[in-house]
N, C-alpha and C positions, 0 to 999 in steps of 0.2 A: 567455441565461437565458429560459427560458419561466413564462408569467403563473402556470401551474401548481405552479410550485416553492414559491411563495410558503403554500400550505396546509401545507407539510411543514417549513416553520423558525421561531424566533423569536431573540427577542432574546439575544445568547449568555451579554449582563450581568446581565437580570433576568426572563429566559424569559417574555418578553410580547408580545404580538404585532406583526409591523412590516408598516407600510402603502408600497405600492409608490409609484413617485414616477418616472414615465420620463420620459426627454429625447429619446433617440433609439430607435429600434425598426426592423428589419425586418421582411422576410418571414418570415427564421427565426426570430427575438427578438427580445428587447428587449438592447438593445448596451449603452445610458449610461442613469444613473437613479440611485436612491436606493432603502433600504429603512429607514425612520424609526420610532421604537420611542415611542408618545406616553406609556406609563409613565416610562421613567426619560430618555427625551427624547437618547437615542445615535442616532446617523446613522451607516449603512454605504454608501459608493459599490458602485454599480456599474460595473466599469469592463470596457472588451473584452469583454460579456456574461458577466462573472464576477461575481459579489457578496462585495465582499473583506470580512471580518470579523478581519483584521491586518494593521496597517500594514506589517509586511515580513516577509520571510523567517528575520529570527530567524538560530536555529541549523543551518539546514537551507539556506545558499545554494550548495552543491557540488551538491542538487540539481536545484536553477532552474537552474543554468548546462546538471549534466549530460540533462536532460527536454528542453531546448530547442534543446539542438545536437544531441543524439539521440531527434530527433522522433516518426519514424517508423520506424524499423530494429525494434520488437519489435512491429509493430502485421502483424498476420495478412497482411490484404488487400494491404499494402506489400511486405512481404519475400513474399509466393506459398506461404508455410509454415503447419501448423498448431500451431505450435511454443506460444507464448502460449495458444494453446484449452487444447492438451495439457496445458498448466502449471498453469492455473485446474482443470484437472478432477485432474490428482494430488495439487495442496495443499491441496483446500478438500474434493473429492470433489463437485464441484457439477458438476450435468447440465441443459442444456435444458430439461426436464421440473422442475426445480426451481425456477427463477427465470423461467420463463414465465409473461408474466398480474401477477407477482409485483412489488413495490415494494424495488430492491436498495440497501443503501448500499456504495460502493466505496472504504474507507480506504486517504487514498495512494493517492490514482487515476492518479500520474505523468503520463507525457504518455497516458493513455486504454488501454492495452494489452486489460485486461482488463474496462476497461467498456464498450470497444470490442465482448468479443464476448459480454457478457451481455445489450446490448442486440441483438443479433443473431440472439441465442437469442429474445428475443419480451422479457425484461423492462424496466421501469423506471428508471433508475438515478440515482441521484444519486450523482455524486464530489466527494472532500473532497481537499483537500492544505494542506501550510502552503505548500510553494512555489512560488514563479510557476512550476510544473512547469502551473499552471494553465490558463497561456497558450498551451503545446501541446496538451494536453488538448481546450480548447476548438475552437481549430485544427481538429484530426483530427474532432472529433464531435460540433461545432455544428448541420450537416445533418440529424441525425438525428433530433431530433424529441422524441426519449426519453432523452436523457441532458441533465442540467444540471451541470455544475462551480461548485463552492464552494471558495473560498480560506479556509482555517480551519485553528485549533490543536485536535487533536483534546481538548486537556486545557480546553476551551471552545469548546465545540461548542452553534452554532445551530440544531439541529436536536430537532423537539419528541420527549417520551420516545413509547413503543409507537406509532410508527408504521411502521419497516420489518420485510417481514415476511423478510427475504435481511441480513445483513451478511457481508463479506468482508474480510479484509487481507492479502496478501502479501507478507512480508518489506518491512514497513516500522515496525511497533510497536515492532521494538528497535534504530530509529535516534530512538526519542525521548529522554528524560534520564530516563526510570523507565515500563518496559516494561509491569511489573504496571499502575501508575496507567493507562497510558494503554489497556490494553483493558480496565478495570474503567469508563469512561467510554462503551464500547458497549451494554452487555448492556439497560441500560436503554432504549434506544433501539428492542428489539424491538418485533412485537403479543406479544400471547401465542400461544404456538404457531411463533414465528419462531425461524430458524436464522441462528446465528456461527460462521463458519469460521475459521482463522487459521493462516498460517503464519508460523513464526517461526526463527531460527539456531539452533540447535546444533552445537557442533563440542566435541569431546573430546581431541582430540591439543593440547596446552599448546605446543607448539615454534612450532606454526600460528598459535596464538591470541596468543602473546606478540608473534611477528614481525609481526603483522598488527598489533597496536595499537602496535607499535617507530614502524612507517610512517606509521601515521595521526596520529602525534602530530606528526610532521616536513610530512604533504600536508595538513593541515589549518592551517595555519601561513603557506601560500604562496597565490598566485593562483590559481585554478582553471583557467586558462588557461595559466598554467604545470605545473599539475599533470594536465593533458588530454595535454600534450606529454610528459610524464616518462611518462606511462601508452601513448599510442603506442608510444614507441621502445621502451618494455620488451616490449609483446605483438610487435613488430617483429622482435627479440631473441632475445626468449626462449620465446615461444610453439613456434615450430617446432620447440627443442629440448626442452620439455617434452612434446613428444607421438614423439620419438623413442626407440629402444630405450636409448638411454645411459641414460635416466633411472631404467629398471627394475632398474640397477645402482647398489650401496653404493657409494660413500659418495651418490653425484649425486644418489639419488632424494629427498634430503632437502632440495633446493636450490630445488622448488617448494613447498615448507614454510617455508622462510625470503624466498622472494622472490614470494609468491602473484600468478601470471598466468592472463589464461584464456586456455582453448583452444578455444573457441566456432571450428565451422568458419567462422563470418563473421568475416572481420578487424576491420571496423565492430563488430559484436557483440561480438567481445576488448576491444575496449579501451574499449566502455563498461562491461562488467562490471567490467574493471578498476581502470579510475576510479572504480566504484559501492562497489570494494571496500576503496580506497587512502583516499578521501577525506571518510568522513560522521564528523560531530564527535562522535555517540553509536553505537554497535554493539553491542548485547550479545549476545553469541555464546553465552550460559550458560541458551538456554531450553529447559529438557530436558524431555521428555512429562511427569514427575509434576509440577514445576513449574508448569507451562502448566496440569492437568490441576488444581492447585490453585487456581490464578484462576477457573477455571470454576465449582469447588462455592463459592468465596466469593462469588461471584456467583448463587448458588442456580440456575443453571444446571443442568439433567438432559439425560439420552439421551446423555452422554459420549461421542465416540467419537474412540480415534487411530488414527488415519490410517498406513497404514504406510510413512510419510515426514517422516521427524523434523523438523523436530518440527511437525505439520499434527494441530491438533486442530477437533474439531465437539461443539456442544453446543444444546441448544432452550430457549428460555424457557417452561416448563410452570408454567404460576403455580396451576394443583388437585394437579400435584404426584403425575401421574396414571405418569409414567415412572419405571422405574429411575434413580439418579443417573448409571451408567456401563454403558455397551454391555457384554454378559458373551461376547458372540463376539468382543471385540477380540481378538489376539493380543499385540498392547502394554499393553492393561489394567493388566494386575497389576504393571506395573515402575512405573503412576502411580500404585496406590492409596497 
């Protein structure tokens, strides 16, 4: 944690301000300590240069386990790919020139993929997670200088309102228990004038959607270390044969509908998406651009824009009210007004 961070949170209980309290420090931070709130008198440890603001993991321990044992396999500079960059700039539409100079919040910052490369681009970043996905996070991007990790529920969040002028999420908003709620818990947290990007699930074929939550009800149920091993042997399995011609043939092709694997050319990469896909206790696969596009105007959100990657919406906090509510060159537009 850097001494910095400390202007940009409060208390998450009674939004008041909390005074630092270190025990241990280095070159790069501050490691052990306290953040002590003298209104309502709550103490948050700092622990492993993290500032925990929940005593555990909650409903989200498949991905403490899957962040930590898949460290580094989606971080750029690790795998030699710009695969992660790629990914940030098609679901959010965010460019260098955006979040340079700029103050970002990273919801669901996992083990750092993407706050890895926004601070690379030149921004600021603070990441948020509920799960010790924290402890790799910091791992990877303690060095840096410009990024700090926060252990936090986004549905109480320490962080004061208008101060970021960047938010981002990547397919992590509808692994919480009520998707709306939990980005209706951002917007405020803009300046005025700041941009929220978000990607989020859609899927529309029901055969997919049913079989996927058949599974999840079953791997959510066991060990994550046995269901790390059930996720192996199927990308093991079955991968190879999902990306052969059989599959492009009736009846077969419906058999990665019902047994969803991936085909990620990295093995390592198969079977953490797989595990990513097998095992979170929330999913909701039902957030479709008008949807999404509705959270945004209840948030008086303007400048609307989606993304033509479903479902990746963008919107600005314009508090004069100075913008159109919705982009009129979107080509997705009209399917969310």
């Amino acid at each position: 944690m850097t001494p910095e961070l400390v202007q940009w949170i409060c208390c998450p209980s009674c939004q008041g301000d909390l005074a630092l309290t270190v025990t241990a420090s280095t070159a790069i931070g501050i490691e052990e300590g306290a953040l002590s709130c003298a209104a309502c008198h709550a103490s948050y440890p700092i622990v492993r240069g993290v500032p925990r603001f929940v005593q555990s993991d909650g409903y989200v321990q498949s991905f403490s386990y899957e962040w930590n044992r898949f460290n580094r396999v989606q971080l750029d500079p690790a795998n030699g790919t710009t695969e992660s960059e790629d990914t940030l700039i098609e679901k959010t539409g965010l460019r260098p020139e955006d979040v340079r100079g700029k103050l970002v919040l990273d919801v669901g910052c996992g083990a750092g993929r993407f706050s890895e490369i926004v601070s690379r681009w030149g921004g600021r970043v603070v990441g948020i997670d509920y799960s010790f996905a924290v402890e790799a996070s910091q791992r990877n991007l303690r060095d840096r200088g410009t990024v700090d990790v926060i252990q936090a529920d986004v549905f109480n969040l320490p962080l004061r309102p208008n101060t970021f002028d960047v938010i981002f999420s990547i397919g992590v908003l509808h692994h919480t228990r009520d998707t709306r709620e939990a980005f209706l818990c951002l917007p405020r947290l803009l300046k005025d004038g700041g941009t929220i990007a978000v990607w989020l699930y859609y899927y529309t074929d029901a055969l997919y959607k049913a079989a996927s939550d058949f599974w999840r009800r079953i791997f959510t149920r066991v060990p994550s270390r046995l269901a790390y091993a059930w996720c192996w042997l199927l990308v093991a399995v079955f991968s190879p044969l999902y990306t052969s011609r059989l599959m492009q043939r009736a009846p077969f092709w419906h058999l990665p509908r019902l047994l969803p694997v991936n085909t990620h050319p990295d093995f390592t990469w198969r079977v953490l998406d797989t595990f990513d896909w097998w095992t979170p206790v929330y999913q909701d696969k039902d957030c479709s651009p008008a949807r999404v596009v509705g959270w945004f105007r209840e948030a008086g959100l303007r400048g609307i824009d989606v993304i033509d990657y479903p479902t990746s919406v963008r919107g600005v906090r314009d508090d004069a009210a100075t913008m159109p509510v919705l982009q009129t060159d979107c080509p997705r537009v009209e399917e969310a007004r």
